[in-house]
Backbone as CSV, one residue per row, in Angstrom:
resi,resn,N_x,N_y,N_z,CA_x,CA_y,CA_z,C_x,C_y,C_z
1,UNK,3.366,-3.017,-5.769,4.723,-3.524,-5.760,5.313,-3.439,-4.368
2,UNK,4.693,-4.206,-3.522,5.130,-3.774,-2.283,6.001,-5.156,-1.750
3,UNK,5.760,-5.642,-0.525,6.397,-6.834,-0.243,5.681,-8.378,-1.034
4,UNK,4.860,-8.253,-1.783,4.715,-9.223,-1.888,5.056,-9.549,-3.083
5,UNK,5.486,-7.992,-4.499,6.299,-7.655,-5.054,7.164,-8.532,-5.341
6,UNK,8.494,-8.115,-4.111,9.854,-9.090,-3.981,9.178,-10.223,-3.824
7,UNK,8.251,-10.763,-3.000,8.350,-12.082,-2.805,8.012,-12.814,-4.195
8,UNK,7.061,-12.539,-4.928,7.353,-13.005,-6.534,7.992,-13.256,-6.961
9,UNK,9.021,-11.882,-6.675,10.101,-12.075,-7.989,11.145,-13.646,-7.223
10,UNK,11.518,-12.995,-6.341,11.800,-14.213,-5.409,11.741,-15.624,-5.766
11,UNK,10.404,-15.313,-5.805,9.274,-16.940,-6.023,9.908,-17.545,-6.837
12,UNK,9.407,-16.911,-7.909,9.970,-17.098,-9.551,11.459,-17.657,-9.593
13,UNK,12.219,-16.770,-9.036,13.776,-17.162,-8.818,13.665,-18.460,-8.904
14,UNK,13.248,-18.786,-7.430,13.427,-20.220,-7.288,12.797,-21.381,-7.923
15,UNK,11.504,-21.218,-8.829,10.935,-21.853,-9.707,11.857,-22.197,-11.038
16,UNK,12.141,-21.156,-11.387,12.897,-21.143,-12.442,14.422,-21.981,-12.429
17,UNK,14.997,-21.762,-11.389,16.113,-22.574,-10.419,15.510,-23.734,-10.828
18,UNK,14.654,-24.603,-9.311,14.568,-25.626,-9.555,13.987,-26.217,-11.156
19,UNK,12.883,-25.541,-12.214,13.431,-26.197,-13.111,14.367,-26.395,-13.826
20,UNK,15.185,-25.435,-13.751,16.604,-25.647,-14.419,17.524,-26.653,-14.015
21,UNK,17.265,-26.936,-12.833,18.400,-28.342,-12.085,17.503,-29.203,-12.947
22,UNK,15.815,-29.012,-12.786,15.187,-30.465,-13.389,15.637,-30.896,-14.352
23,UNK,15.658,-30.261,-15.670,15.642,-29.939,-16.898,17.191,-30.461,-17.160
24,UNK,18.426,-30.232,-16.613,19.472,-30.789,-17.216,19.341,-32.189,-16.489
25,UNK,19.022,-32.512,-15.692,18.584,-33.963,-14.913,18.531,-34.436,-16.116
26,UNK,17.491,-34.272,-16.379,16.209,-35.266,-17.327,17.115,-35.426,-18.891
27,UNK,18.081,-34.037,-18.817,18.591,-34.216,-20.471,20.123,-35.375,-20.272
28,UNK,20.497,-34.972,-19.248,21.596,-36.388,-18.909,21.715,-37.508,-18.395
29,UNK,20.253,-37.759,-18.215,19.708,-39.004,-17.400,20.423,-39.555,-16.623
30,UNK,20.686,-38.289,-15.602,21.805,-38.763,-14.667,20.654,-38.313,-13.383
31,UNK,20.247,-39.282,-12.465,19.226,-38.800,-11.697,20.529,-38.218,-10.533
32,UNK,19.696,-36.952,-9.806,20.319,-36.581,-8.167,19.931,-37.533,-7.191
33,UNK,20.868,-37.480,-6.505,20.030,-37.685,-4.676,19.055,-37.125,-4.438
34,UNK,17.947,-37.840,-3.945,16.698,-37.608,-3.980,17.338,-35.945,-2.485
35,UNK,18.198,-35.515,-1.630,18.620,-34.991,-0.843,19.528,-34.281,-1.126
36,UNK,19.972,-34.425,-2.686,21.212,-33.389,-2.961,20.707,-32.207,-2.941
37,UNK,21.682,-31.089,-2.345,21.501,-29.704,-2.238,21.323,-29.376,-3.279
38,UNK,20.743,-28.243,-4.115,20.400,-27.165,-4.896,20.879,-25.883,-4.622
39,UNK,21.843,-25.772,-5.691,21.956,-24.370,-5.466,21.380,-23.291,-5.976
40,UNK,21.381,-22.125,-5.952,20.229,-20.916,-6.364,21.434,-20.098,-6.880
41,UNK,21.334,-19.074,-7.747,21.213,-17.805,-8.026,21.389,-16.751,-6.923
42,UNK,22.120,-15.930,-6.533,21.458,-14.918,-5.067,21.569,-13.797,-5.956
43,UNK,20.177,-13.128,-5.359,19.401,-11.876,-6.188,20.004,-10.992,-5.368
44,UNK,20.423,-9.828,-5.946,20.773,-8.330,-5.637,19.561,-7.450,-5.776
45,UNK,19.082,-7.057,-5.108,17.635,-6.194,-5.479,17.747,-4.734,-4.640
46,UNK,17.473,-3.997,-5.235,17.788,-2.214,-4.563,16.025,-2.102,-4.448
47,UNK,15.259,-1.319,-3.384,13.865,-1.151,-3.617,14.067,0.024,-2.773
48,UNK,12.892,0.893,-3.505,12.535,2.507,-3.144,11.292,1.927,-2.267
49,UNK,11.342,2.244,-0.619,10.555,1.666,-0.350,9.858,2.647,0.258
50,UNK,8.703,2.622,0.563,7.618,4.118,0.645,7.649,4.021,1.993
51,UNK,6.985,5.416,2.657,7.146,5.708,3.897,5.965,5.193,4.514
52,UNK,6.618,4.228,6.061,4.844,4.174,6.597,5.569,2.889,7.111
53,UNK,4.085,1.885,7.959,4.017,0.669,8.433,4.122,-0.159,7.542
54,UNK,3.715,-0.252,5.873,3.608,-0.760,4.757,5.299,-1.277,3.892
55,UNK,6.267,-0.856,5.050,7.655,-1.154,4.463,8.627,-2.301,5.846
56,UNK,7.389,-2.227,6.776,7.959,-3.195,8.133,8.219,-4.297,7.683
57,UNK,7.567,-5.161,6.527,7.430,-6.514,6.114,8.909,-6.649,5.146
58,UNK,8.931,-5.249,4.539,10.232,-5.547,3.618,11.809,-5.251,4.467
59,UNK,11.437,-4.202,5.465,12.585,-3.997,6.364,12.480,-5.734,7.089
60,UNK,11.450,-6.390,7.732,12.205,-7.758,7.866,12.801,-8.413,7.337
61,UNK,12.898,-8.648,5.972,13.228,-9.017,4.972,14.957,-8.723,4.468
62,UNK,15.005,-7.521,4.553,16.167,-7.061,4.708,17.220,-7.396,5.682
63,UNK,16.737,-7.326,6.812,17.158,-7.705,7.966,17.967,-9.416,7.575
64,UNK,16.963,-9.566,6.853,17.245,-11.208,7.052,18.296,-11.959,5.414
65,UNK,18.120,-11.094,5.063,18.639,-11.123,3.653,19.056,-9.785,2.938
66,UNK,20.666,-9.330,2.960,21.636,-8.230,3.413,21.799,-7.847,1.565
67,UNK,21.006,-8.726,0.612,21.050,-8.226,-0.630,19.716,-8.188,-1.392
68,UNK,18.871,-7.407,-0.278,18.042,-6.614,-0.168,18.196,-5.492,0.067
69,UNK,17.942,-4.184,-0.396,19.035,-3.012,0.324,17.326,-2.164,0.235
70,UNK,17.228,-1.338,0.840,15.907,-0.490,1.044,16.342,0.716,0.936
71,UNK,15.802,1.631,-0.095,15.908,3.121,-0.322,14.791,3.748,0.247
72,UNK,14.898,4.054,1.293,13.567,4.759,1.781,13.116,5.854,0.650
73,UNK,11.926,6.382,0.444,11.662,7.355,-0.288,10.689,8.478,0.518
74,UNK,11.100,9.657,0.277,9.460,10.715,1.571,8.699,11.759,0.331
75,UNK,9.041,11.955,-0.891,8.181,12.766,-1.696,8.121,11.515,-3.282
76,UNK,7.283,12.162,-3.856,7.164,11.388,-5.228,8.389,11.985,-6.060
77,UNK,8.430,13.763,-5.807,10.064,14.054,-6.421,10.938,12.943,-5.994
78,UNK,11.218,12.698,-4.952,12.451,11.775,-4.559,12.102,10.324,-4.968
79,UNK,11.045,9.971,-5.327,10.514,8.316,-6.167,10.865,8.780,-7.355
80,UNK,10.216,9.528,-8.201,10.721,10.145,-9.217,12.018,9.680,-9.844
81,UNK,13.049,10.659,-8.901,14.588,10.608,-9.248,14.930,9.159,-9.140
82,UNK,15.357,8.537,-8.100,15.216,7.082,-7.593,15.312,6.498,-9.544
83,UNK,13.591,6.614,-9.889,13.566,5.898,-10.681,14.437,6.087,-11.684
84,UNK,14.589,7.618,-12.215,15.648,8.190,-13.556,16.706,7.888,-13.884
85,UNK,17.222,7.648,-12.435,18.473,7.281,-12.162,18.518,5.966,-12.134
86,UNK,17.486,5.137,-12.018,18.377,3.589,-11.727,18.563,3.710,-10.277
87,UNK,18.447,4.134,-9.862,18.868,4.075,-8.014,18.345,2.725,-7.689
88,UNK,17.256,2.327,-7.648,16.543,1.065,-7.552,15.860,0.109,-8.947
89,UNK,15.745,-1.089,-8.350,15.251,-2.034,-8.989,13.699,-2.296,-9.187
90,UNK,13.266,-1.916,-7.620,11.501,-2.214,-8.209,11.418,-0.823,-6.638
91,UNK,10.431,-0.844,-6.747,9.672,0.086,-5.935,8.398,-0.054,-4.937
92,UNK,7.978,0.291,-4.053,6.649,0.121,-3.821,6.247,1.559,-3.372
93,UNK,5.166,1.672,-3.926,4.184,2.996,-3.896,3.041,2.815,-4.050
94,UNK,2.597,4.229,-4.078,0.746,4.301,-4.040,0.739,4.222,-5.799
95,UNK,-0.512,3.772,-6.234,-0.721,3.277,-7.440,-0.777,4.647,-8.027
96,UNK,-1.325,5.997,-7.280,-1.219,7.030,-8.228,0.201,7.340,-8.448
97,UNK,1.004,7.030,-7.718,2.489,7.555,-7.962,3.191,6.979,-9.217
98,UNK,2.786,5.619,-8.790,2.967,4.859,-10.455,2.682,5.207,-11.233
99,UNK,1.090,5.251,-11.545,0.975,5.859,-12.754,1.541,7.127,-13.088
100,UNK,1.797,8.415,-11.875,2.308,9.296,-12.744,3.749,9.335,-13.164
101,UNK,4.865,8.112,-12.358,5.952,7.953,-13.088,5.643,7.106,-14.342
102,UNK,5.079,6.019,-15.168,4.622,5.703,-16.055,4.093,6.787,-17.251
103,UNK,2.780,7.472,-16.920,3.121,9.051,-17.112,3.699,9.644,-17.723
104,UNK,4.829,9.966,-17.027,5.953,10.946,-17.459,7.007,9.895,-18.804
105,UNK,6.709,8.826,-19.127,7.504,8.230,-20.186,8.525,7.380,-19.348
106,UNK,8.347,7.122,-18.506,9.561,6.350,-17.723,9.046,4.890,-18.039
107,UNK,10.029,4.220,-17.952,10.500,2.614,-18.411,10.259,1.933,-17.326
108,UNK,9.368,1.872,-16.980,8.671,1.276,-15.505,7.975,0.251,-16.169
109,UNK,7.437,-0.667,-15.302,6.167,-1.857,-15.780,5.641,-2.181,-14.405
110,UNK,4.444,-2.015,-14.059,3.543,-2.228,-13.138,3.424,-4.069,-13.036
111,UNK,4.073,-4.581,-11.474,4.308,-6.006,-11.036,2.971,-6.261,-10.665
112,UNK,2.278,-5.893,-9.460,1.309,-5.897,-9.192,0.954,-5.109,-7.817
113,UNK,-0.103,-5.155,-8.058,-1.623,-4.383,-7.325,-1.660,-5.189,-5.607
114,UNK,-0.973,-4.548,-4.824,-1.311,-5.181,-3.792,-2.295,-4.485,-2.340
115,UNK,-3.201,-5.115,-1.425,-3.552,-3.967,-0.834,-3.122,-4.596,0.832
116,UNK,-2.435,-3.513,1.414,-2.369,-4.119,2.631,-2.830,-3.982,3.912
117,UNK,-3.626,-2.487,3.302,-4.623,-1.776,4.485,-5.982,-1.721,3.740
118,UNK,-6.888,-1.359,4.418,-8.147,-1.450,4.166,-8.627,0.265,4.723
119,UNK,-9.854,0.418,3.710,-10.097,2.332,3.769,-11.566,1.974,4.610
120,UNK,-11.476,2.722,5.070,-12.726,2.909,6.368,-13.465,4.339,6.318
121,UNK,-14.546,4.724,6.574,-14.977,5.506,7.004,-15.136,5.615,8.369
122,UNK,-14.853,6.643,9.244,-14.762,6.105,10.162,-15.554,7.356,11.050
123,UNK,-16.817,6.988,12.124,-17.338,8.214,12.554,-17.035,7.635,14.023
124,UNK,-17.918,8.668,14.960,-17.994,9.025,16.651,-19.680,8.812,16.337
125,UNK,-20.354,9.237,15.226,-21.769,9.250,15.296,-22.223,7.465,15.017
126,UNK,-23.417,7.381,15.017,-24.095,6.450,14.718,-25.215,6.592,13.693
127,UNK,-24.867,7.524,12.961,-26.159,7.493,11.767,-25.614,7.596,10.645
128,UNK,-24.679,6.772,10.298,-24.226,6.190,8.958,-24.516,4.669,9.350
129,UNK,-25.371,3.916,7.955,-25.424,2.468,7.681,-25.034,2.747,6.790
130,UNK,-25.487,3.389,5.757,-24.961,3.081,4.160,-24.330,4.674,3.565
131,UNK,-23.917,4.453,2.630,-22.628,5.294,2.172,-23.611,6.770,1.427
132,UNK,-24.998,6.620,0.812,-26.019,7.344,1.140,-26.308,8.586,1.987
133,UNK,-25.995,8.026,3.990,-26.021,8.605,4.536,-24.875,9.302,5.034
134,UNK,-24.301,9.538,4.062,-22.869,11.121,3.826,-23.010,11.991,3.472
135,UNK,-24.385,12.147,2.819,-24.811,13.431,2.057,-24.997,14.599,3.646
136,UNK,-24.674,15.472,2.172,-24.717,16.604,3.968,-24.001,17.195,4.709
137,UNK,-23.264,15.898,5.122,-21.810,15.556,6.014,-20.421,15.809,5.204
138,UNK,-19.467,16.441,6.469,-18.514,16.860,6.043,-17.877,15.692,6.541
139,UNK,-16.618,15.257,5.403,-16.060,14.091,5.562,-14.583,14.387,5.250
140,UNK,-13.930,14.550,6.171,-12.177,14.176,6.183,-11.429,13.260,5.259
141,UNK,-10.446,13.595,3.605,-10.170,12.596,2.923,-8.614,13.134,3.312
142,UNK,-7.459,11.737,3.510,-6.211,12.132,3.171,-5.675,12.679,1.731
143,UNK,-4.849,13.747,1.306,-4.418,13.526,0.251,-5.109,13.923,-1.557
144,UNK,-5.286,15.330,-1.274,-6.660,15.559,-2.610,-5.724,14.862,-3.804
145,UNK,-6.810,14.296,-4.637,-6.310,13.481,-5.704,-4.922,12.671,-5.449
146,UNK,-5.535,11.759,-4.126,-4.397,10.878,-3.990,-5.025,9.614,-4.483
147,UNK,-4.567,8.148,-3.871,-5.484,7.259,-4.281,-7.072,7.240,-3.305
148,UNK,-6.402,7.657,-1.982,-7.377,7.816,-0.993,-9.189,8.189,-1.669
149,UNK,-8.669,9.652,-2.063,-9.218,10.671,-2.920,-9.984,9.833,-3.949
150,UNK,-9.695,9.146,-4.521,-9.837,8.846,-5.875,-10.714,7.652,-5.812
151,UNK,-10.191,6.828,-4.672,-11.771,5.967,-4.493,-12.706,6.455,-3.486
152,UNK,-12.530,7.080,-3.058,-13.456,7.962,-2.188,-14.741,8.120,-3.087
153,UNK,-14.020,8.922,-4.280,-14.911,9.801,-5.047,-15.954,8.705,-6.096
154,UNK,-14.518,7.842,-6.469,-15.316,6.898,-7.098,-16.618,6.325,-6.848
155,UNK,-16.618,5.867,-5.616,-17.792,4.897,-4.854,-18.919,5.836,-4.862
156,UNK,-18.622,7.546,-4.586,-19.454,8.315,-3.623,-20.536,8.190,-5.347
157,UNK,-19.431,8.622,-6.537,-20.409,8.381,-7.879,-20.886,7.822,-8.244
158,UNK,-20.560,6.508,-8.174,-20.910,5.334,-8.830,-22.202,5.061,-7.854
159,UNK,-22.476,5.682,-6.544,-23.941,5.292,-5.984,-24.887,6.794,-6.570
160,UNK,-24.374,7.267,-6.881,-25.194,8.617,-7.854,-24.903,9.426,-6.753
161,UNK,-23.769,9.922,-6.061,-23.704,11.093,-5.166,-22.628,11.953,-5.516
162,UNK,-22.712,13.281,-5.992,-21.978,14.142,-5.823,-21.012,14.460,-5.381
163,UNK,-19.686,14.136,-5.416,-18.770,14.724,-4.162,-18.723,16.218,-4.330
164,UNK,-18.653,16.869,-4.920,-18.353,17.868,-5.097,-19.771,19.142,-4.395
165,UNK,-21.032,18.587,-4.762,-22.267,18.949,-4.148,-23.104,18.649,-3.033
166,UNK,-22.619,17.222,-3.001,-23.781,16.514,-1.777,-23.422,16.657,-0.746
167,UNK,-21.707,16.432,-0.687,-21.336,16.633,1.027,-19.654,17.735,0.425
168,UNK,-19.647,17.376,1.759,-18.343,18.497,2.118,-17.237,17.150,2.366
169,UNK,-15.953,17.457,1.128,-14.638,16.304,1.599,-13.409,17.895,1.926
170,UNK,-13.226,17.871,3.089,-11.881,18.440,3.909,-10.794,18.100,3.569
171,UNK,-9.775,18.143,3.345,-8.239,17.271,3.264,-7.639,17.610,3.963
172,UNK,-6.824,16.640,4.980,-6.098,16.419,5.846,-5.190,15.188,5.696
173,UNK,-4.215,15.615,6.006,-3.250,14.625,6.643,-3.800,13.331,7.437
174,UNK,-3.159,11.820,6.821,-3.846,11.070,7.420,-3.932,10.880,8.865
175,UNK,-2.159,11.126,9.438,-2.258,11.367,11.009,-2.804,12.432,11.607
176,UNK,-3.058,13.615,10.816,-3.573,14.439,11.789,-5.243,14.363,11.567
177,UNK,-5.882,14.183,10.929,-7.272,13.830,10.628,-7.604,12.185,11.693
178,UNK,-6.687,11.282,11.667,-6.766,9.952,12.648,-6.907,10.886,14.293
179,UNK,-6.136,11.720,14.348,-6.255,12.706,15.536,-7.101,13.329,16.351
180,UNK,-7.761,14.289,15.129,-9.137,14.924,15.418,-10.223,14.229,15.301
181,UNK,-9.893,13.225,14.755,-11.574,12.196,15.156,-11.223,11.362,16.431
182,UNK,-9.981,10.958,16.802,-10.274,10.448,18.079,-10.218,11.728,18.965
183,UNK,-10.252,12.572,18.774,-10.730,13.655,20.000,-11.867,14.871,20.122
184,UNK,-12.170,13.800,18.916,-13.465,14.714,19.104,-13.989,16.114,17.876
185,UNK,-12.596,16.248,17.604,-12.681,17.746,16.201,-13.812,16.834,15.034
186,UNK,-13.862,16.161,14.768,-13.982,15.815,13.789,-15.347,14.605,14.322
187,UNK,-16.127,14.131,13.094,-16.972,13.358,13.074,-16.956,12.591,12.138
188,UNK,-16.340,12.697,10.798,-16.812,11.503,9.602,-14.982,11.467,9.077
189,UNK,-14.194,10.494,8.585,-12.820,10.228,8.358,-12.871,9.072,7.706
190,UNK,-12.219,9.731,6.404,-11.767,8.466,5.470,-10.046,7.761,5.873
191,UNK,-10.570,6.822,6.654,-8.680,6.639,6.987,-8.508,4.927,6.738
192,UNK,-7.609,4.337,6.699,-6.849,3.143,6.379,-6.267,2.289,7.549
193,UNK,-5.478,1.557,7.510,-4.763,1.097,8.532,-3.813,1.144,8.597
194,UNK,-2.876,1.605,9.446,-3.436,1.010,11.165,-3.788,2.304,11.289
195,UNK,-3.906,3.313,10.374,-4.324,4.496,11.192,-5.958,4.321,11.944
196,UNK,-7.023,3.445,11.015,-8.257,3.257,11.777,-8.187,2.778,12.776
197,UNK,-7.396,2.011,13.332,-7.241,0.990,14.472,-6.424,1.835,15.613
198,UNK,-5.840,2.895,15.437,-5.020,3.386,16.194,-5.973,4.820,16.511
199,UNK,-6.347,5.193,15.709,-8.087,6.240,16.530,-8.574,5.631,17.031
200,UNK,-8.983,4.615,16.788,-10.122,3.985,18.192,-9.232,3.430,19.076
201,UNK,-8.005,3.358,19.374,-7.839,3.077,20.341,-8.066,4.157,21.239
202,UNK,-6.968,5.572,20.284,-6.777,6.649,21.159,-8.305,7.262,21.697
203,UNK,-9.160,7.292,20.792,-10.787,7.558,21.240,-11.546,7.020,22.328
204,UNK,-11.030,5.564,22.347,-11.342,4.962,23.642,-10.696,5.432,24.905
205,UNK,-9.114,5.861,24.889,-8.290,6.255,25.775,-9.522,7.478,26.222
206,UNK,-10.064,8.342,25.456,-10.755,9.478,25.366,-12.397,9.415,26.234
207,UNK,-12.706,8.215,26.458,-13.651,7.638,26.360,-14.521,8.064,25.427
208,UNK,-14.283,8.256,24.125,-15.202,8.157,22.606,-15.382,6.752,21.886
209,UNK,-16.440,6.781,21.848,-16.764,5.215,21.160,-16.715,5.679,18.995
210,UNK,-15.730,5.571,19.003,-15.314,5.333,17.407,-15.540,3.894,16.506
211,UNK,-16.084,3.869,15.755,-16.329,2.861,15.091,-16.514,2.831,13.378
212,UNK,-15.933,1.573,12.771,-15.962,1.295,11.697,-17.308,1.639,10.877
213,UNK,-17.915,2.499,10.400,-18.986,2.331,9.483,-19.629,2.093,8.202
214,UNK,-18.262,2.494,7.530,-18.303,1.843,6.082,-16.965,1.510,6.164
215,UNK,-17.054,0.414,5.035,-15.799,-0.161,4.536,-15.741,-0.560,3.032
């Protein structure tokens, strides 16, 4: 439910709009100017919008359209409340957050599934090709039993590997884990974007050659 969220609902607005101008057209067989204006509906929308680069698209948005209003949110307690209260209209969060306000009995309905970063593994070494060669290896996840976490683990099973036995998963903070692999602490990092893109830069600053190895 993130920006592309509103832009749906949005969408819809205006679908629904223009058939409704169609629709009494056609019942009074009174045709428009092929140029007559249309008027719309203007939507009031409150959104709990999550912390990060992932709310820049809806803060433009805002910017540009003043009945848009953005509730920043920094814990799931504070998404939580937000929701109990009615504070907002739709939300965007991590899908585990959803589900655990859904969860808890709250009157929520899941819009949709959007992804706007991409999860990387991300090493300094060169002896990862396949997801296989993690066994062993200690690997940096943001967030235990976040979503991070959760497909991490998924994939590592679904190829018949252990997380819990085969390798070693650390938890860290996504910025501070993006950190220690561009400087070197670290060797294997499950991170996203822009945090992947922003270690290799800083790694390069470092002269460390960081690179994408699984995706």
């Amino acid at each position: 439910m993130k920006r592309k969220a509103v832009v749906l609902i949005l969408s819809l607005a205006l679908i629904i709009g223009t058939v409704g101008c169609g629709g009494n057209s056609a019942g009074t067989g009174v045709e428009k100017p092929e140029n007559a204006p249309v008027s719309f509906e203007e939507l009031n929308i409150k959104v709990g919008s999550a912390p990060g680069p992932v709310t820049y698209p809806l803060a433009t948005m805002s910017e540009k359209n003043p009945n848009i209003v953005l509730n920043p949110w920094q814990s799931g307690e504070q998404l939580t409340a937000m929701i109990t209260s009615k504070e907002v209209d739709l939300c965007s969060t991590p899908l585990s957050n959803a589900l655990l306000t859904y969860n808890k009995g709250m009157d929520t309905q899941l819009l949709m599934v959007t992804v706007w970063g991409m999860l990387y593994v991300m090493s300094t070494e060169n002896d990862v090709t396949s997801i296989q060669d993690l066994k062993g290896k200690e690997v940096v996840v943001s967030g235990k039993g976040g979503i991070h976490d959760f497909i991490f683990r998924h994939l590592l099973i679904k190829n018949e590997i252990d997380p819990d036995q085969d390798l070693k998963i650390t938890y860290l903070d996504m910025a501070e884990a993006s950190q220690r692999l561009a400087s070197g602490q670290l060797k294997y990092a499950v991170l996203n974007e822009p945090q992947s893109s922003i270690a290799a830069l800083n790694a390069k600053k470092a002269n460390l050659e960081l690179n994408r190895v699984l995706d």
